[in-house]
C-alpha positions as CSV (number, residue, x, y, z in Angstrom):
1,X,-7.1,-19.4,16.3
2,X,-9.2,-20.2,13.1
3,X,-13.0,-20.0,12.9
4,X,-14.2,-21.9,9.8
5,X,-10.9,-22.2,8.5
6,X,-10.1,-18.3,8.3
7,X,-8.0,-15.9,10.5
8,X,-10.1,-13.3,12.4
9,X,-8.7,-9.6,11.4
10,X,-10.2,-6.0,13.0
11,X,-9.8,-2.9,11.1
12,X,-8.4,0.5,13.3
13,X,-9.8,3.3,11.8
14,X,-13.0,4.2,10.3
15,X,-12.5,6.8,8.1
16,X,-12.7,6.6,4.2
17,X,-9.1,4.2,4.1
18,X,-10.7,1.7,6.9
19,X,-14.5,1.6,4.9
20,X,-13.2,0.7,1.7
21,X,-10.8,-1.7,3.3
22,X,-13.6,-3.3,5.0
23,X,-15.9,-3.5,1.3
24,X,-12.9,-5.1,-0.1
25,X,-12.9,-7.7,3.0
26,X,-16.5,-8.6,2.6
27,X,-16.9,-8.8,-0.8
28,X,-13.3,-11.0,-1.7
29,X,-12.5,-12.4,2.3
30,X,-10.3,-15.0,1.0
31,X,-8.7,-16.8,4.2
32,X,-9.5,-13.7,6.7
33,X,-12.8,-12.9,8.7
34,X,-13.4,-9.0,9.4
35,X,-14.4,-9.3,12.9
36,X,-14.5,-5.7,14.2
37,X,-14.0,-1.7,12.6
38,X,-13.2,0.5,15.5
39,X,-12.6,4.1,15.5
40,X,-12.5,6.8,18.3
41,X,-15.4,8.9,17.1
42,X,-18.7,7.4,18.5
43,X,-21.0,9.2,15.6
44,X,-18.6,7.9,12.4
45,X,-20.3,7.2,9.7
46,X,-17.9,4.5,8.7
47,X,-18.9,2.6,12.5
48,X,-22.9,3.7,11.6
49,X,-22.4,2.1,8.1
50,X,-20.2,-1.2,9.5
51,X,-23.3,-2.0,11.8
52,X,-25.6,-1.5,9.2
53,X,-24.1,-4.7,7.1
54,X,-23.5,-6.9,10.0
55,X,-19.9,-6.0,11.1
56,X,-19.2,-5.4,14.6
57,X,-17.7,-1.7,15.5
58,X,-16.5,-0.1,18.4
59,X,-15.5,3.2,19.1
60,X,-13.1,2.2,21.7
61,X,-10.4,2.1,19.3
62,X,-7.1,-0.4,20.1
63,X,-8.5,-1.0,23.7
64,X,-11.8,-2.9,21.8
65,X,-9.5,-4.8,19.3
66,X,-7.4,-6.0,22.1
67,X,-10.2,-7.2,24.0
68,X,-10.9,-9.5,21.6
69,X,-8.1,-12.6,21.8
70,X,-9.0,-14.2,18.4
71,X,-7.9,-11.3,16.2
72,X,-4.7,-11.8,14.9
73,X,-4.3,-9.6,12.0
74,X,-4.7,-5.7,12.6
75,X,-5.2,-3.0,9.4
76,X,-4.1,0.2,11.2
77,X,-5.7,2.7,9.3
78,X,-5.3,5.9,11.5
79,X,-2.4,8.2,11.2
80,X,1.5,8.1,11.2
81,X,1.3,9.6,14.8
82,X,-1.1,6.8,16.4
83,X,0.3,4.1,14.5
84,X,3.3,4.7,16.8
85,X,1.6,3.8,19.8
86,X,-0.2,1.3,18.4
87,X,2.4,-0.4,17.3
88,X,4.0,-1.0,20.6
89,X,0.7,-2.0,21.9
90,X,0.2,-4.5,19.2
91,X,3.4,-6.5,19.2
92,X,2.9,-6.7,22.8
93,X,-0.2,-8.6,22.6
94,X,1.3,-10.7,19.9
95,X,-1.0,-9.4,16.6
96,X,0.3,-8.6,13.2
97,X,0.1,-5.5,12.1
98,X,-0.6,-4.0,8.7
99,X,0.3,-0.4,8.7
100,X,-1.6,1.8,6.3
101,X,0.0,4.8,7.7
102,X,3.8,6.3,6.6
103,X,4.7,5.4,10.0
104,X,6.7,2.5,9.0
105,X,7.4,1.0,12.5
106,X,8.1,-2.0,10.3
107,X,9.6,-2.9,7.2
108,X,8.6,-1.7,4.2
109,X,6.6,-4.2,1.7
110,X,5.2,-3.9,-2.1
111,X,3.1,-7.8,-2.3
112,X,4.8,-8.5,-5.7
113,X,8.2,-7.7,-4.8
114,X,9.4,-8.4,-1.4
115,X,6.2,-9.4,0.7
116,X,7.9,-13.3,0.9
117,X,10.6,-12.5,2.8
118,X,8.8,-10.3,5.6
119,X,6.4,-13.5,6.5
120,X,7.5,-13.3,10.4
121,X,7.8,-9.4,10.9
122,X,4.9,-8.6,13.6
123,X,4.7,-5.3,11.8
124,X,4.9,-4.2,8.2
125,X,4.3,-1.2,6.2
126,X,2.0,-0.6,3.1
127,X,4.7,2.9,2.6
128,X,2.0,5.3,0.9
129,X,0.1,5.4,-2.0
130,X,2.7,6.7,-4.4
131,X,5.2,3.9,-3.3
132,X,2.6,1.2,-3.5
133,X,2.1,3.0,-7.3
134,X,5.7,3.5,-8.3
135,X,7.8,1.2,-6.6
136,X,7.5,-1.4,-8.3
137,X,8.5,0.0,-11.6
138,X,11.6,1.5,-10.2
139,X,12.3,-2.0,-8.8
140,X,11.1,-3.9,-12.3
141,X,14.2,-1.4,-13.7
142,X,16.6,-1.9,-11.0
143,X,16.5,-5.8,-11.3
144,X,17.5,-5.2,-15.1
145,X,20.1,-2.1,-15.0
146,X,21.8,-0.3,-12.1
147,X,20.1,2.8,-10.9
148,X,21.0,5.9,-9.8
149,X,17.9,8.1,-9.2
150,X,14.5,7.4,-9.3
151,X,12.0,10.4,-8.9
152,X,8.1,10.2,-8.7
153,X,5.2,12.4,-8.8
154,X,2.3,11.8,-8.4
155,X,-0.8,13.4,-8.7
156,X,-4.5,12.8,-6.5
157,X,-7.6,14.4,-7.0
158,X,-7.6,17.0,-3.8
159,X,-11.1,15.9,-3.1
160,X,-9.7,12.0,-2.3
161,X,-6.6,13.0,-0.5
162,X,-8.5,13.0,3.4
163,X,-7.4,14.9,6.7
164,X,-5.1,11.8,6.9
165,X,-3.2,12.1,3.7
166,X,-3.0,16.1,4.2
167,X,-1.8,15.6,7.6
168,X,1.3,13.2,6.4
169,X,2.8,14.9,4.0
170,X,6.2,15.0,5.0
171,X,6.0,11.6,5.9
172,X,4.7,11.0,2.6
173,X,7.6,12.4,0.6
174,X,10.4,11.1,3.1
175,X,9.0,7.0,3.8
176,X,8.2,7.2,-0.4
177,X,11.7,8.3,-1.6
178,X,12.8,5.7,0.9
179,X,10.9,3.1,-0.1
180,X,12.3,4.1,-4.0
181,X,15.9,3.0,-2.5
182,X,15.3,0.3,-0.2
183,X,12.6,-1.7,-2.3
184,X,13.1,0.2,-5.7
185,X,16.6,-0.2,-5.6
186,X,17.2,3.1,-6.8
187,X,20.9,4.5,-5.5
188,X,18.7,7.8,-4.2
189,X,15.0,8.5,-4.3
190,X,12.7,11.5,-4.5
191,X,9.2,11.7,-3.9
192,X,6.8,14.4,-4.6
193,X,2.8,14.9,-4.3
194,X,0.5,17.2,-6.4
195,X,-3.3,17.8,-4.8
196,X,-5.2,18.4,-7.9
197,X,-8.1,20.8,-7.3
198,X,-9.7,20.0,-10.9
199,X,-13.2,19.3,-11.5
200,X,-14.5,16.6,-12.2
201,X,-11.7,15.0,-10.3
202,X,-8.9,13.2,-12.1
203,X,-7.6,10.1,-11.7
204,X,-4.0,9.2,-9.6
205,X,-1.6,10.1,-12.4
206,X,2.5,9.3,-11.3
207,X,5.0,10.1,-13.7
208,X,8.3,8.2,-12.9
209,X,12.0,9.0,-14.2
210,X,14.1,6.6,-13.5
211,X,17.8,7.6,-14.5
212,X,20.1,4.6,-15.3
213,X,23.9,4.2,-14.0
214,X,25.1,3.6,-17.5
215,X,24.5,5.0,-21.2
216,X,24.3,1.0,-22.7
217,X,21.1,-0.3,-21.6
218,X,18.7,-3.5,-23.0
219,X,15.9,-1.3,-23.4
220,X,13.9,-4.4,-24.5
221,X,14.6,-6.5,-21.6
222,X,13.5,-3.2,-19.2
223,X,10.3,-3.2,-20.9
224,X,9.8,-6.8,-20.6
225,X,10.2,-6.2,-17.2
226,X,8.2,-3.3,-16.9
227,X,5.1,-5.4,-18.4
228,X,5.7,-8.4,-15.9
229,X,5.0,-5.9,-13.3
230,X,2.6,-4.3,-14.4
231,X,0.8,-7.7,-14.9
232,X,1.6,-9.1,-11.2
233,X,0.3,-5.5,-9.8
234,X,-2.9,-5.8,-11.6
235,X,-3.4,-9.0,-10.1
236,X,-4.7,-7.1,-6.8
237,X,-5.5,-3.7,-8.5
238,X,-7.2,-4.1,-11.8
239,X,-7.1,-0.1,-12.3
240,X,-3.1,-0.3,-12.3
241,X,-1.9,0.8,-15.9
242,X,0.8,2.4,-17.9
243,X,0.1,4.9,-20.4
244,X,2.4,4.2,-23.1
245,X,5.5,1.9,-23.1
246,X,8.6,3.2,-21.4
247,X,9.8,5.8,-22.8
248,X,13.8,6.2,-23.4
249,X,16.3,9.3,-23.3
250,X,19.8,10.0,-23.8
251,X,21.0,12.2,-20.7
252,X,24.5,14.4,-20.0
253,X,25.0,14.3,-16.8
254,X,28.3,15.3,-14.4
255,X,29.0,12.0,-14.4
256,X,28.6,11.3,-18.1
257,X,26.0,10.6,-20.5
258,X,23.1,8.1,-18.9
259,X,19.7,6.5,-20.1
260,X,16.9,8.1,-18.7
261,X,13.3,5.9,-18.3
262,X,10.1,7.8,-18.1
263,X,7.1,5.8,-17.2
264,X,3.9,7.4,-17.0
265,X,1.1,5.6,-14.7
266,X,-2.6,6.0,-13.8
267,X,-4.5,4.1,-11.0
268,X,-8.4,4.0,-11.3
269,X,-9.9,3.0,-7.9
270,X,-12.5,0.0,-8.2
271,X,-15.0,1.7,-6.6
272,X,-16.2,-0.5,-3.7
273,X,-16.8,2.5,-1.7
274,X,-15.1,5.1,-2.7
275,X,-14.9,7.2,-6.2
276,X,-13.0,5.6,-9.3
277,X,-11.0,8.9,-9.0
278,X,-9.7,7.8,-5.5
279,X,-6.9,5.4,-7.5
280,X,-4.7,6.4,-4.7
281,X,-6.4,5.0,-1.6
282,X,-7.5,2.1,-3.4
283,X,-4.1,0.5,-4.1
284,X,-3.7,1.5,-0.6
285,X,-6.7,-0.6,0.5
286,X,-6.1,-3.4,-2.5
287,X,-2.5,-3.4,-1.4
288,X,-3.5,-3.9,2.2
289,X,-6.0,-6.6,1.7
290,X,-3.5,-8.7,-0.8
291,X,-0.9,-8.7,2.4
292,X,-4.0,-10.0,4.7
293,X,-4.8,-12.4,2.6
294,X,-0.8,-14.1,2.3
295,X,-0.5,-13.6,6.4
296,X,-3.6,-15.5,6.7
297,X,-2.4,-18.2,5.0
298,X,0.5,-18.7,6.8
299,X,-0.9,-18.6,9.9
300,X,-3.2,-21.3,8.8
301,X,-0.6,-23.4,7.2
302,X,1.3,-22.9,10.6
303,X,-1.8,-23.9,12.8
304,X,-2.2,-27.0,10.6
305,X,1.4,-28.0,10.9
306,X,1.1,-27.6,14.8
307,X,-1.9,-29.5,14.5
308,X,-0.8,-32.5,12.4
C-alpha cells in the first residue's frame, strides 16, 4: 500500500479548490504522495499546470483514479451533485474519501475538534468554508456554557467564491447551520453568506453570535477557550485570527435574559496558489490536507501493525 513509507492520494477536480490543494501537497506532503489530479475538462489549466511540475493528470475523472489500485485517499474537489456519485463509487472500491464539497455523504469533521473519532468512516466531510471558519468557536463555547443559537456570516470576496461555491449555495447555508449543531453544539444553527463585490478584494470576514442558554456565564473561562482554539486552528491555517477578544452582551429574550458572544474572525489565505484574499478556499484546502495527513498515518500505523 505504501511507497517510501507514504500513502498514495489523487485529487478529483482541477479547478481553483483541487490546484491549491495539490501546492499545499507538494510543498508540506507529510505522510501522503499526490499521485494523480484528474478533472473532466481535457484543456484545464489546473491538469496543464499539474503536468508542468511533474504530477500525473488525467482528464478521465473517477474512472482514471480508480484505475490506479495504490491510491487510497481521494480529495473530491468537484461539486455537491458529483460528490454523490462519487461517493458510492469510492467506498465500493474501498478508498477514503475527503469531501470538499457540502455533499456530506459522510460525517461531518473540523481536525481540532472531532476528526479522532471518525478514523474508520470511508467518507468524511470538510462541511464548507464557513463551518471549517466558525465551528470551532461555536464549539470552543459550547464545551464551556450551554448554547442555544449560534449564527454565522460570513463574508468572501466575490472574485474567490468560483462556479462551485455559487452553485452550492443552499447547500452551503443548510450543511453550515448543521454543522453549527452537530459539531458546534449549538441547540440551532444558522448560516449565511455575503459575496463581496469590493475592489481590491477583502479578506473572508465571519462574524459569529453565539447566544448562551443562561444569563451567568464564566466569561473568562469562554475566552480561554476561545484562545485554545484559535491556537489549535492556526496550527494548519496560519491566516486564522480573531479580531478582538470575545465580545459579551446582556440579552432579553422570550425566554429570559441571556449572554450573547460575538466573535469577529478573518481568514487570510497563504497564498500557495491562490490570492491571500481567497481565506475561504484556503482553510478549505488547509483543512483538507490536515485530514490527509492524520488518515495517512493511520493507515501506515495499521500496515505496520499487519506487518509486525
Amino acid at each position: 500500500m505504501s511507497h517510501n513509507g507514504k500513502v498514495k492520494v489523487a485529487i478529483l477536480g482541477s479547478g481553483n479548490i483541487g490546484s491549491d490543494l495539490m501546492f499545499k501537497l507538494l510543498r508540506d506532503p507529510g505522510h501522503m504522495e499526490l499521485a494523480l489530479l484528474a478533472g473532466i475538462e481535457p484543456q484545464s489549466e489546473g491538469l496543464a499546470r499539474a503536468r508542468s511540475l511533474g504530477i500525473p493528470a488525467s482528464h478521465d475523472g473517477i474512472k482514471a483514479i480508480l484505475e490506479d489500485p495504490d491510491i487510497r485517499i481521494v480529495f473530491d474537489a468537484t461539486s455537491a451533485y458529483a460528490h454523490v456519485r462519487h461517493a458510492k463509487e469510492l467506498r465500493e472500491a474501498g478508498r477514503i474519501a475527503i469531501d470538499l464539497t457540502p455533499a456530506a455523504r459522510g460525517p461531518y469533521v473540523i481536525p481540532p475538534v472531532n476528526l479522532g473519532a471518525h478514523l474508520d468512516e470511508a467518507n468524511v466531510n470538510l462541511i464548507t468554508c464557513g463551518g471549517q471558519a466558525t465551528i470551532p468557536l461555536v464549539y470552543a463555547v459550547s464545551r464551556v456554557a450551554p448554547v442555544a443559537y449560534a449564527e454565522m456570516v460570513s463574508t468572501i470576496a466575490s472574485l474567490s467564491a468560483g462556479p462551485g461555491t455559487r452553485q452550492n449555495i443552499d447547500e452551503f447555508t443548510f450543511t453550515t447551520a448543521r454543522g453549527l449543531e452537530v459539531i458546534g453544539g449549538a441547540r440551532r444553527g444558522k448560516a449565511i453568506i455575503i459575496l463581496n463585490p469590493a475592489d481590491p478584494p477583502i479578506m473572508m470576514r465571519n462574524t459569529i453570535y453565539v447566544l448562551l442558554e443562561s444569563q451567568d456565564v464564566d466569561r473568562e473561562a469562554i475566552s480561554d477557550s476561545v484562545e485554545e482554539m484559535v491556537t489549535a486552528v492556526q496550527a494548519y491555517v496560519p491566516g486564522y485570527r480573531l479580531k478582538n477578544p470575545p465580545v459579551f452582551e446582556q440579552r432579553d429574550t422570550p425566554d429570559g435574559p441571556r449572554t450573547m458572544v460575538a466573535l469577529l474572525l478573518e481568514v487570510t489565505g497563504a497564498g500557495d496558489y491562490l490570492p491571500q484574499y481567497a481565506g475561504n478556499l484556503d482553510i478549505m484546502t488547509a483543512s483538507a490536507r490536515q485530514v490527509g495527513e492524520v488518515f495517512a498515518r493511520r493507515l501506515l500505523e495499521q500496515e505496520a501493525q499487519v506487518g509486525s
